[in-house]
Phi, psi and omega in degrees: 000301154323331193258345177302310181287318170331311181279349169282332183275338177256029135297298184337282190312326191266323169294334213254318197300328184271319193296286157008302227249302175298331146268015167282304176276340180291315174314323172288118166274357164322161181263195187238131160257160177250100149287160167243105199252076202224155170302102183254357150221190179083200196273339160295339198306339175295307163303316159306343174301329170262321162314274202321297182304307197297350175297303169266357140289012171241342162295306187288348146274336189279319140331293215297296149270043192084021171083204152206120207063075144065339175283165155247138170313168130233119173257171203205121171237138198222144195262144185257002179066329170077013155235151202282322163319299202278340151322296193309308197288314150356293187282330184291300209279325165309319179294291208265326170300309184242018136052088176269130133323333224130094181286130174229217172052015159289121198258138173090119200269003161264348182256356181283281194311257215342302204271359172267307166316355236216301168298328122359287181269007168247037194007081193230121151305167177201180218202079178241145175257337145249298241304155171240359155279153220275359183272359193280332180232029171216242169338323180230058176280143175223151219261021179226015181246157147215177184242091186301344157266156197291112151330158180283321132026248190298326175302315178317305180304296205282326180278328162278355185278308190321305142343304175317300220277320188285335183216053205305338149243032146339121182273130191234134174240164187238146170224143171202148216295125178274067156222180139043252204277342198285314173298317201281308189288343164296310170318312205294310208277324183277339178285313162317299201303296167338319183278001174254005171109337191299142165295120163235126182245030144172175194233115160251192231170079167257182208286130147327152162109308205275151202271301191253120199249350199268039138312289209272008199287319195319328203272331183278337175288296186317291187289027165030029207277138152337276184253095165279147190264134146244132159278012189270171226209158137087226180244337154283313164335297144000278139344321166268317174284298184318276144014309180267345185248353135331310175242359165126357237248333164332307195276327183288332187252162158266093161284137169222189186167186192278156183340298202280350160329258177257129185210166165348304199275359172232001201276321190290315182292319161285012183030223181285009176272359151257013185292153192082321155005107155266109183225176166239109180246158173278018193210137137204134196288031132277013175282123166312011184278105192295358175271323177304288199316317185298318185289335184269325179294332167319248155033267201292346177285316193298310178256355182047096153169151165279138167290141162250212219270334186261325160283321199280337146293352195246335151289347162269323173308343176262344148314322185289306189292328160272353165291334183256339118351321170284324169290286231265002162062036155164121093047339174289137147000291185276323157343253162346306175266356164282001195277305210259012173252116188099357165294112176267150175212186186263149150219200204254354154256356148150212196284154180226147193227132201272117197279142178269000204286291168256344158084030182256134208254146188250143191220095175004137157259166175211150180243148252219068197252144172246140208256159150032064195167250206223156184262110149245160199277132177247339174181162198252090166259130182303124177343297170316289171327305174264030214240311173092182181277185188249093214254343189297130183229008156276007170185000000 
């Protein structure tokens, strides 16, 4: 009989802590802010334009249905430019001027690590939803930034194993961008392949930026490679495939590379010089799915346009903060991040689970080819498989 009542009393004890807990945030009738710290003009702005919808199409259902704990979101947006200077004071201004609940949308992986410092010391979550270098959740992990999106990492991992299975003896060179992520996703990329058996028989490193590749066409002729991987972004890409297909150069090799290669936002300016395109994203907007099918009729009714891998992450991402505000009964910090280290939620690419170790959220990859076109799916590597180890060692 004592132990029948013991368990009713912490059965008790554990309902009166969550109601307890649940009108505690609900009592603030403040709304809880969000900053948006994404590139709102400049060369990135096509990628902050889907950070933006997808941010506010996931405020505006969740304001829709009643908030969280009773709040309403206020998103706050500020353009970071994609560049890291005007990030750090940006984010300094979010933090201490309009005193941000939790900061996302930050683009460029040198300005991610900056604005993970920057949160750190305003003891602020923060958050990205593109960068891809692998020091953001690894060498250079901070226990206040995490990430929702596939790392250049896990993208690396799904394309040499592809690489394996499709041409397996391919001489392969990689070119990416000298700054940051273009070194760190080359690194990544070249080390997956190597560990798959693959040839790489070189790396170049032209300028952020740069208008003219045909510098670099003598060292790609001389090295005769099958396949090139790229990491250039943007318009450079745009530039670089036009460029190669100028000079001859386009048809001989099977280009692939990282997410941020070819997208929503260039794919059209590269015509048939992206046919073939092989990449790997954590996203696409064919997935056969209902949750998916519903988040792309959303979407495109609300913005007339489809999400790509950066809106449909950045619409997960404010689920992720509110799934973890809901566990942990409250907006404080330290609250908040243990609630999200080890959190699973739902997004419109399934489920996603935040590794606690490194604040890296692990996910289904899908490798990517584009047809007429358009990015179709060619095969599916599991999260686990492409996630690599848990490399953080600051906390």
């Amino acid at each position: 009989m004592k132990r029948c009542f013991y368990r009713m009393t912490v059965g008790a004890v554990a309902v009166l802590t969550l109601t307890i807990g649940s009108v505690a945030l609900a009592a603030d009738a403040a709304p809880i802010k969000i900053g948006v710290l994404t590139p709102l003009s400049g060369t990135y702005a096509p990628i902050g334009q889907q950070v933006k919808w997808g941010t506010e199409l996931a405020v505006g259902e969740i304001n829709a249905a009643g908030g969280i704990g009773g709040r309403q979101i206020k998103l706050i947006f500020e353009d970071g430019e994609a560049d890291p200077s005007v990030m750090t004071r940006k984010a300094e201004k979010l933090f201490q001027s309009d005193k941000v609940d939790f900061l996302t949308g930050v683009v460029n992986s040198g300005g991610t690590l900056a604005v993970a410092q920057v949160a750190e010391r305003n003891h602020v979550i923060a958050s990205t939803t593109v960068s891809l270098s692998d020091a953001i959740t690894g060498s250079k992990c901070s226990p206040n930034m995490f990430r929702v999106n596939a790392p250049g990492g896990m993208q690396a991992t799904a394309l040499a194993q592809w690489i394996k299975e499709d041409k397996p003896s391919a001489r392969v060179l990689a070119i990416g961008p000298d700054y940051e992520m273009g070194r760190n996703t080359v690194a990544s990329f070249v080390d997956k392949a190597k560990g798959a058996g693959l040839n790489v028989i070189g790396q170049l490193f032209p300028p952020l930026g740069e208008k003219d590749f045909t510098s670099y066409f003598g060292q790609l002729r001389q090295a005769r490679p099958d396949i090139v991987y790229t990491s250039t972004a943007g318009n450079d890409t745009v530039r670089l495939f036009s460029q190669l297909q100028e000079y001859g150069l386009r048809d001989r090799v099977t280009m692939v590379g990282a997410s941020v290669a070819v997208t929503a936002q260039n794919i059209k300016a590269m015509g048939k010089t992206a046919e073939g395109f092989v990449t790997v994203a954590g996203y696409s907007p064919d997935l056969d799915t209902p949750a998916n099918k519903k988040f792309t009729s959303d979407f495109q009714k609300k913005y007339d346009s489809l999400p790509d891998l950066y809106g449909a992450d950045s619409y997960g991402v404010i689920y992720f903060y509110k799934a973890a505000v809901e566990k942990a009964n409250s907006t404080k910090t330290d609250a908040v991040r243990k609630a999200m280290e080890g959190l699973k939620w739902a997004t419109p690419q399934g489920e996603k689970v935040m590794r606690a170790g490194d604040h890296q959220a692990i996910m289904d990859v899908y490798v990517l080819r584009v047809k007429n076109g358009q990015f179709t799916i060619v095969d599916r590597v599991k999260g686990d498989d492409a996630a690599g180890k848990d490399e953080c060692t600051r906390f």
